[in-house]
C-alpha positions as CSV (number, residue, x, y, z in Angstrom):
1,X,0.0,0.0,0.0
2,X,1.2,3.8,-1.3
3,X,1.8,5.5,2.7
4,X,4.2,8.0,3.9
5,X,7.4,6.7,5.4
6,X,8.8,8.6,8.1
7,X,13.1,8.2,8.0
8,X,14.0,8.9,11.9
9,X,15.6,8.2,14.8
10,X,13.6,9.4,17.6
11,X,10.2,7.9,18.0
12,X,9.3,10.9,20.8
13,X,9.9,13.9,18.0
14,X,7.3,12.3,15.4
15,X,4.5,11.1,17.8
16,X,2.7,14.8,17.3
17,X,2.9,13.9,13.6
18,X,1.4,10.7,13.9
19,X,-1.2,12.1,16.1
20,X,-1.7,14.4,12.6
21,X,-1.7,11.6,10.1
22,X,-4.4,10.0,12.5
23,X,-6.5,12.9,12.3
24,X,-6.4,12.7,8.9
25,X,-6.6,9.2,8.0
26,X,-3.2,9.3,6.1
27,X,-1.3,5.4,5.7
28,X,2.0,6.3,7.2
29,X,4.7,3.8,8.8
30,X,7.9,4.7,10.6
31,X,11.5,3.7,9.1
32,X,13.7,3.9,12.5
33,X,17.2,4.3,11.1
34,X,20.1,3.5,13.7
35,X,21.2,-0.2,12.6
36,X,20.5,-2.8,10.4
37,X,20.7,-4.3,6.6
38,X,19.7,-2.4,3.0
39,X,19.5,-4.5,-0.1
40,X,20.5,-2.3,-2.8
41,X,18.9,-4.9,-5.0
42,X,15.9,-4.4,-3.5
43,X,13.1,-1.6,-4.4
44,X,11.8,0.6,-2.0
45,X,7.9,0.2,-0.8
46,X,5.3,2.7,-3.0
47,X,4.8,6.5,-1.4
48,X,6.2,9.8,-0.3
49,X,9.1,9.5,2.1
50,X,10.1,12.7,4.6
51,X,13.6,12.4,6.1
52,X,13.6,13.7,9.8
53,X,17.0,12.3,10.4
54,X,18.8,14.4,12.9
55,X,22.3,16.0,13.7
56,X,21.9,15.5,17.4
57,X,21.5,11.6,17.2
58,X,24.6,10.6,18.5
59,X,23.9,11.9,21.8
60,X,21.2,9.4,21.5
61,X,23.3,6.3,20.9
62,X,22.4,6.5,17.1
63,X,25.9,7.1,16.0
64,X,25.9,6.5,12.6
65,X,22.4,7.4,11.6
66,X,22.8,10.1,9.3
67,X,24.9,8.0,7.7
68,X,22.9,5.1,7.1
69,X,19.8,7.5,6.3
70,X,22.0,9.1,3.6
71,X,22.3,5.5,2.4
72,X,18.9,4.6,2.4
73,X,18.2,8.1,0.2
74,X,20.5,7.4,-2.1
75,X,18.4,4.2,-2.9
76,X,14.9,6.2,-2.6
77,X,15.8,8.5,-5.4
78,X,17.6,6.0,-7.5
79,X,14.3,4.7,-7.7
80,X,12.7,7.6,-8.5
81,X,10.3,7.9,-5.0
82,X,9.5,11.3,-3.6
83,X,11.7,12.6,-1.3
84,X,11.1,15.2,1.4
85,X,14.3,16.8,2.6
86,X,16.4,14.2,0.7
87,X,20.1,14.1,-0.3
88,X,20.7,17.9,-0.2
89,X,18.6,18.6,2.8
90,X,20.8,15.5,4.8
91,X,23.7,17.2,4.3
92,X,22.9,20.4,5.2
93,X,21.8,19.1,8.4
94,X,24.5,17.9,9.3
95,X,27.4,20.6,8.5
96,X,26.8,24.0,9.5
97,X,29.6,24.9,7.0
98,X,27.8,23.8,4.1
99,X,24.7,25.8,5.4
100,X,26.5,29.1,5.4
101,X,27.9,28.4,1.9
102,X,24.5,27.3,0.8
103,X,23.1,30.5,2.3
104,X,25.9,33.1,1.1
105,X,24.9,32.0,-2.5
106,X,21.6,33.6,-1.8
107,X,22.9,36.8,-0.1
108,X,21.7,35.7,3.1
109,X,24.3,37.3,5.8
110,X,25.6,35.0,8.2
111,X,27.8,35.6,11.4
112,X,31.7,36.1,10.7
113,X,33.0,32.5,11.2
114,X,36.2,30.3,11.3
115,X,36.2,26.6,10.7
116,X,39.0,25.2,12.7
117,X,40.0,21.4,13.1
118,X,41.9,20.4,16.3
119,X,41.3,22.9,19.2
120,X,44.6,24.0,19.5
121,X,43.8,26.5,16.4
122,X,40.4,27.8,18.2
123,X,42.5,30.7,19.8
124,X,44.3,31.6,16.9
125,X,40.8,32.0,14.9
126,X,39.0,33.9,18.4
127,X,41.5,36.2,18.2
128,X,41.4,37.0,14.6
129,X,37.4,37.6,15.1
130,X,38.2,39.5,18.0
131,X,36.0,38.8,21.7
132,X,33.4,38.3,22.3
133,X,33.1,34.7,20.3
134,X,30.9,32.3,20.1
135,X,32.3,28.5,20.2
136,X,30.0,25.2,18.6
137,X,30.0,22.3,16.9
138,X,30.0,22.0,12.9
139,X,27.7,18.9,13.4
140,X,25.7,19.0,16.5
141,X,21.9,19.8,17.4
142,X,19.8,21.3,20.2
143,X,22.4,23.9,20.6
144,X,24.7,21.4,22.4
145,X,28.2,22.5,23.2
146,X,27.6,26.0,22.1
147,X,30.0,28.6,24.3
148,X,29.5,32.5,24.3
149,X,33.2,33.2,25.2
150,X,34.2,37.1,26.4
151,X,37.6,37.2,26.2
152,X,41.6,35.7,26.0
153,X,41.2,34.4,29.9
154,X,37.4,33.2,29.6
155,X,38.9,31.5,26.5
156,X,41.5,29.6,28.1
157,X,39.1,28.5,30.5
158,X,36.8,27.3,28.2
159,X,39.3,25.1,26.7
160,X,40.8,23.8,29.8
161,X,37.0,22.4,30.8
162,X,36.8,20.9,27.6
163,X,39.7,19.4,27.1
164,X,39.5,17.8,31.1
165,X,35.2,16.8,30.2
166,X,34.6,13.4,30.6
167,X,31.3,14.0,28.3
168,X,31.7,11.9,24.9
169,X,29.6,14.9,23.5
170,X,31.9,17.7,24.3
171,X,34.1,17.3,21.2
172,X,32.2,17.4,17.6
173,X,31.0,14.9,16.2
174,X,33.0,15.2,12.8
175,X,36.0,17.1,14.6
176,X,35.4,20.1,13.1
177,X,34.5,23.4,15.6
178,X,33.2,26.5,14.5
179,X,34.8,30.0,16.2
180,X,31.8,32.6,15.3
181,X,31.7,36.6,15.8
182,X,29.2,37.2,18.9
183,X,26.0,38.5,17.3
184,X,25.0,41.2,20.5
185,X,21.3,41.2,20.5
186,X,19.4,44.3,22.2
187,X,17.1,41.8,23.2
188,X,18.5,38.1,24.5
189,X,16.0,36.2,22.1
190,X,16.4,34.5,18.4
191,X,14.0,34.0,16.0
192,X,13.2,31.1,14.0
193,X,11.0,31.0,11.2
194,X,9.3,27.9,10.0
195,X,8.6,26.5,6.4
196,X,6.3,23.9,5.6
197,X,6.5,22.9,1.5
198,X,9.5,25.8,1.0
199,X,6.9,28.4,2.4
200,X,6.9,30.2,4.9
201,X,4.9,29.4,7.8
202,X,5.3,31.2,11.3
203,X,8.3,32.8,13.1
204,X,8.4,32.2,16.5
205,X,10.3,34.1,19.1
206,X,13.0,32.2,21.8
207,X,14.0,33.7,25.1
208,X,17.9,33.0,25.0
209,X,18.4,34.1,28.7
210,X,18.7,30.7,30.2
211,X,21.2,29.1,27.8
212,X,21.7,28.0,23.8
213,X,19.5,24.8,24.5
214,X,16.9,25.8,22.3
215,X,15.0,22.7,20.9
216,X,11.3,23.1,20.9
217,X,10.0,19.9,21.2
218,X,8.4,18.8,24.6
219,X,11.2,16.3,25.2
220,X,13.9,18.6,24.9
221,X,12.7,21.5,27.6
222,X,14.7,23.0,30.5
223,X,13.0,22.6,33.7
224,X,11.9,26.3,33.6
225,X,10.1,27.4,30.6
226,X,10.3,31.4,31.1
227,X,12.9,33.7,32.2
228,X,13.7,34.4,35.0
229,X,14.6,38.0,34.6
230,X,11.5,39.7,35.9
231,X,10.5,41.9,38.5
232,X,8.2,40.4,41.5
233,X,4.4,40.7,40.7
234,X,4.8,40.2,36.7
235,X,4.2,37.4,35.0
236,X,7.1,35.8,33.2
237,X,7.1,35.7,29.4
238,X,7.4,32.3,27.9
239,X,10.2,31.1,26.5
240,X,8.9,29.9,22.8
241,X,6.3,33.1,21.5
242,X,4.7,32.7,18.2
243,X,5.2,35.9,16.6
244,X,1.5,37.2,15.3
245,X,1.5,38.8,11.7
246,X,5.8,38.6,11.4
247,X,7.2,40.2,8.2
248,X,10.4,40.2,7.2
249,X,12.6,41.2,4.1
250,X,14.7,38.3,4.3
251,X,11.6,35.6,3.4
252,X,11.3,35.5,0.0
253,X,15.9,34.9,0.3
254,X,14.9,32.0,2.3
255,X,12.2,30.4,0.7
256,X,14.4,30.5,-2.7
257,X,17.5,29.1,-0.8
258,X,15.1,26.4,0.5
259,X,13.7,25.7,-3.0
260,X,17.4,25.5,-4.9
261,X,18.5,23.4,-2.3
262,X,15.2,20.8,-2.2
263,X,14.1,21.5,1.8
264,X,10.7,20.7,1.5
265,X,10.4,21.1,5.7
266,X,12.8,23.6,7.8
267,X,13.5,26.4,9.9
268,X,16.0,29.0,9.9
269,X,17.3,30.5,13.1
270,X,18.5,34.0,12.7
271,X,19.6,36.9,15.2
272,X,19.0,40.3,14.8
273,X,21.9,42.9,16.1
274,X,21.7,46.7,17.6
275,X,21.7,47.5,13.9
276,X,18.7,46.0,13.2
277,X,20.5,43.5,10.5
278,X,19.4,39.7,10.7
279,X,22.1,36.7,10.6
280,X,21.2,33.6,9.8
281,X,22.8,30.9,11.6
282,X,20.9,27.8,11.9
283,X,19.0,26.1,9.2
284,X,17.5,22.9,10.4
285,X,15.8,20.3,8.6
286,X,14.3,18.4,11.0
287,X,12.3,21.1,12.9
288,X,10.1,20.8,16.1
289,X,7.3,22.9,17.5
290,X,6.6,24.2,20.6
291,X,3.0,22.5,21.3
292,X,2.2,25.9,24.3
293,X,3.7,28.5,22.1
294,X,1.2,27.0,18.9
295,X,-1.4,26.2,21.1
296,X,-1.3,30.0,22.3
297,X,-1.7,31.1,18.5
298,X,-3.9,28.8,17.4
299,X,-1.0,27.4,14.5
300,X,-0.1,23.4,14.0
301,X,3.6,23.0,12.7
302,X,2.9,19.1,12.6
303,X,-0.3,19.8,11.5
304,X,1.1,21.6,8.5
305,X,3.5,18.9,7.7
306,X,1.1,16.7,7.5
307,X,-1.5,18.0,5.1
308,X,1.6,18.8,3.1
309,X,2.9,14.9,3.3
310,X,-0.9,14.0,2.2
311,X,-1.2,15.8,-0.6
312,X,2.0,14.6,-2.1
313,X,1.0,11.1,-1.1
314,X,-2.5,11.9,-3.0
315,X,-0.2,13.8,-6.0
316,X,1.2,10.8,-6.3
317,X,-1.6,8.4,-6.6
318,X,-3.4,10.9,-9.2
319,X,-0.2,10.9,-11.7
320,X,1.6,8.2,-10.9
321,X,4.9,10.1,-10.9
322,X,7.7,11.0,-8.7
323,X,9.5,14.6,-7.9
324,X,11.8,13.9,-5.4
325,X,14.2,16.9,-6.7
326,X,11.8,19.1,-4.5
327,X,8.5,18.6,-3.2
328,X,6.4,21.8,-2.8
């Protein structure tokens, strides 16, 4: 039977999507990539498949996921099946260098940054940005390992505590770390803003006062959900906001970049300075929603996703043809 296959890792992050197909009545099945065998002389089941493979799945155990995802989509669109967030969008995901290439093709600014392999070469690039710096990992996920550094001395600290961490997560996963110019915001929030079939969907506001830990999903929250930072009497503003009516110049940038590089489902995480200029530094291809902050504004990213996923499944069925280059 023609159903959407979900490619994953993390049965917790596509629950609220099954919950959607449910709704719906859509055939779907779950393709749990971590370990196991792929006949290339095999051909794939009938339907749409949408890649939700992750950076951050190491720190789940899943190693070699991406990997092994990457496989299985190289035999998906050998076969011609449609692809959501296929080859392209994979490795994007997992290289933060690739997305600011990808991006500076499209004149979309991104923070200063120096690639550097082997941390004894992160001082030499800090100081060529000049303090305050940012420190993070070129394959990571849920903001993990990220450092705002302020100067020489807070530098040498932070690489005495990571070189003496026991944590397996506190190198990169592909040994590469980024050193990236401090983008001061007047305001200690980011935006990102959401695309569901390479358009744009809502922008939502997130309260970076607590930290760089900034996955949405209900199964990666901090125990507190608001800041802190408030005078006795008011009422804390929530972390995740869903920014009613957002406009921005950049969009129709982003939704071409998404387009020319076949990301069907993503966000793009950008900061905006004392200027009032916006620097993309995130693009993630296997977003999560806040469920409160959507709730709040009466908006479904899942729910999105999913009457996307159908009407490709339904394309599909009407045409009997494939277009796994980019699925709008």
């Amino acid at each position: 039977m023609s159903q959407v296959h979900i490619i994953h890792e993390n049965s917790a992050w596509i629950a609220p999507l099954k919950r959607e197909f449910a709704a719906l009545g859509t055939p779907h099945a779950e393709m749990f990539l971590d370990q196991g065998m792929l006949d290339l002389t095999s051909a794939p089941p009938p339907g749409v498949f949408y890649n939700r493979m992750s950076a951050s799945s190491h720190t789940r155990g899943h190693t070699f996921a991406p990997e092994y995802a990457a496989a299985v989509i190289e035999w998906l669109e050998r076969h011609g099946r449609t692809v959501v967030n296929g080859r392209r969008a994979l490795q994007l995901e997992v290289s933060k260098v690739a997305q600011y290439q990808a991006l500076a093709a499209f004149n979309i600014p991104t923070p200063p940054t120096i690639a550097v392999v082997g941390t004894g070469n992160i001082r030499e690039a800090a100081e060529k940005l000049g303090f305050p710096v940012i420190l993070k990992h070129n394959r990571a996920g849920k903001g993990l390992g990220v450092r705002l550094v302020l100067s020489a001395l807070a530098l040498t600290e932070a690489l005495a505590q990571i070189a003496g961490s026991n944590d397996e997560h506190s190198q990169p996963r592909d040994g590469i770390w980024l050193v990236q110019r401090y983008i001061h915001a007047p305001q200690p929030f980011i935006t990102r803003a959401e695309f569901v079939g390479g358009k744009f969907l809502y922008a939502v506001r997130v309260d970076t006062s607590e930290g760089f830990e900034l996955c949405p999903a209900d199964v990666c929250q901090l125990d507190s959900l608001v800041c802190p930072a408030v005078s006795p009497g008011v009422a804390a503003a929530p972390k995740f906001q869903v920014l009613e009516g957002f406009r921005h110049p950049l969009i129709p940038r982003w939704e071409a970049f998404l387009q020319a590089n076949a990301i069907g489902v993503g966000a793009i995480e950008f900061a905006t300075d004392a200027e009032g200029r916006a620097w993309s530094y995130d693009v993630n291809t296997n977003t999560n929603y806040n469920p409160e902050a959507e709730a709040r504004a009466g908006v479904s990213g899942m729910g999105a996703i999913a009457r996307h996923m159908t009407a490709l499944l339904r394309r599909n069925a009407w045409t009997g043809t494939a277009d796994y280059a980019y699925a709008a």
